[in-house]
C-alpha positions as CSV (number, residue, x, y, z in Angstrom):
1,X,80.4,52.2,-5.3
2,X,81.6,53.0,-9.0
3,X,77.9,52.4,-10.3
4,X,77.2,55.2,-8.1
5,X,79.2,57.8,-9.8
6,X,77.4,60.0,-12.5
7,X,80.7,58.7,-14.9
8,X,80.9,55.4,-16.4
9,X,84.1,53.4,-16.8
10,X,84.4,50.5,-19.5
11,X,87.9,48.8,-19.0
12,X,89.7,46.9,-22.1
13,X,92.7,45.2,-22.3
14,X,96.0,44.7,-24.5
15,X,94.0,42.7,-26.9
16,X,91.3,45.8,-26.7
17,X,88.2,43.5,-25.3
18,X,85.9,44.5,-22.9
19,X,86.6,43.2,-19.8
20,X,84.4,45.7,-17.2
21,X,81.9,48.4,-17.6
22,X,79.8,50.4,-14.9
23,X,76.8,49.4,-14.7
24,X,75.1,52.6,-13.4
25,X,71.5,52.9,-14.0
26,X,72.3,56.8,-15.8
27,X,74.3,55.2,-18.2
28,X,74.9,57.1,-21.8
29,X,76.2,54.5,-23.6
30,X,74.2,51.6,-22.8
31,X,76.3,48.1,-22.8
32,X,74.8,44.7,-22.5
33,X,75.8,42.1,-20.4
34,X,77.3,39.8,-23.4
35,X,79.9,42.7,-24.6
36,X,82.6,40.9,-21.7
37,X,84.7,39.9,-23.6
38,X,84.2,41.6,-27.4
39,X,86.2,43.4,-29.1
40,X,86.0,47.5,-28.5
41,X,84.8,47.7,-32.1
42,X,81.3,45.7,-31.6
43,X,80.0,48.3,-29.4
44,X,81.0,51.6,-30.7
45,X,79.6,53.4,-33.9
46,X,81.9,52.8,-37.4
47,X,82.1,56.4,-37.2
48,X,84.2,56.2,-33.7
49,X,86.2,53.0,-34.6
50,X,88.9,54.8,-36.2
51,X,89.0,57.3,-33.4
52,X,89.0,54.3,-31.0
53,X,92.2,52.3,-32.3
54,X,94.2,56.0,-33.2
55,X,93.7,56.0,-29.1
56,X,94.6,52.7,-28.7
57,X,97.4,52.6,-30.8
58,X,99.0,55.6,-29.6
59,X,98.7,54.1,-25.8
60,X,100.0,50.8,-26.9
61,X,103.5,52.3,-28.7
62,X,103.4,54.9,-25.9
63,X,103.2,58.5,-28.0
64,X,100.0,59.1,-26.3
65,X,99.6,59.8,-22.8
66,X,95.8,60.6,-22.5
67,X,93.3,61.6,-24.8
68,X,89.9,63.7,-24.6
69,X,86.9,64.3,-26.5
70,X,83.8,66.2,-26.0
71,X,80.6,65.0,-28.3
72,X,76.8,65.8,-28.5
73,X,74.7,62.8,-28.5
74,X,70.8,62.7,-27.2
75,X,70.8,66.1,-26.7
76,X,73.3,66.3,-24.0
77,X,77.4,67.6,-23.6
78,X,79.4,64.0,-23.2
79,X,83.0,64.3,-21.9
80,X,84.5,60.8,-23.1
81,X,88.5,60.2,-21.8
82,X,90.7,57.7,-22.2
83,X,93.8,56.5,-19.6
84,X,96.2,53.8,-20.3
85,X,96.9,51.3,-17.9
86,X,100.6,50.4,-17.7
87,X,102.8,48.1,-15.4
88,X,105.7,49.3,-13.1
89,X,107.9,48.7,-16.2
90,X,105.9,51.0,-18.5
91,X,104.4,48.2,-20.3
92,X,100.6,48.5,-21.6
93,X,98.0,46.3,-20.2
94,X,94.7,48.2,-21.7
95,X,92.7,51.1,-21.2
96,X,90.1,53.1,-19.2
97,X,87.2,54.5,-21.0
98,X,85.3,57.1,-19.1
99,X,81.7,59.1,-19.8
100,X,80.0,62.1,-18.4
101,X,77.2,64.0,-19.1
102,X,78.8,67.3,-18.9
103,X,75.3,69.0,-20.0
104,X,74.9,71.1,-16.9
105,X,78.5,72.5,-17.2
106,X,77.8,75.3,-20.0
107,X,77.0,78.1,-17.8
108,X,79.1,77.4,-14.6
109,X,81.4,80.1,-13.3
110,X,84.5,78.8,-11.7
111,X,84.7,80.8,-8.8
112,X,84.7,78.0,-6.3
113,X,81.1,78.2,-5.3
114,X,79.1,74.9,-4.4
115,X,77.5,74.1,-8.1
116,X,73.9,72.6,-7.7
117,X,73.1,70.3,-10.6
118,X,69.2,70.0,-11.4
């Protein structure tokens, strides 16, 4: 079912490995088999590392709540979000990565009419 969605999901725990990733065949960010397991740095750019533990960090000592960034890569819009994952007692247990090719949102009008993407 999540493999179906046009957004894909990596999930990473305390320790910031890789413990699941869609595997949706309109993946952006394409992620082998063997990253289960690895650490969040071995499959994202140097150039995003620091961006990747400033997120981290700030969702491990709890000043950050959510954060969002929007990016071109291949040509195309990508929406990338990050959620922490918390306990009932607050306490952090990882992280939910999300993508989306947001390409075919530059000229919508919101004006709640049905959007038809090509």
């Amino acid at each position: 079912m999540i493999d179906a969605l046009p957004i894909e999901i990596t999930l990473v725990d305390a320790d910031d490995r890789i413990v699941y990733y869609s595997k949706g065949v309109n993946r952006i960010f394409k992620r082998a088999p063997d990253v289960i397991g690895k650490s969040v740095d071995d499959c994202h750019p140097p150039a995003m590392k620091a961006v990747m533990h400033s997120v981290l960090d700030g969702f491990r000592n709890g000043t950050l709540h959510e954060a969002t960034s929007c990016r071109e890569a291949n040509g195309k819009r990508i929406l990338i979000q990050y959620y922490p994952i918390r306990d009932k007692g607050g306490n952090y247990l990882g992280a939910i990565e999300t993508g989306q090719d947001i390409t075919f949102t530059e000229n919508i009008k919101c004006d709640g009419s049905l959007i038809e993407k090509e």
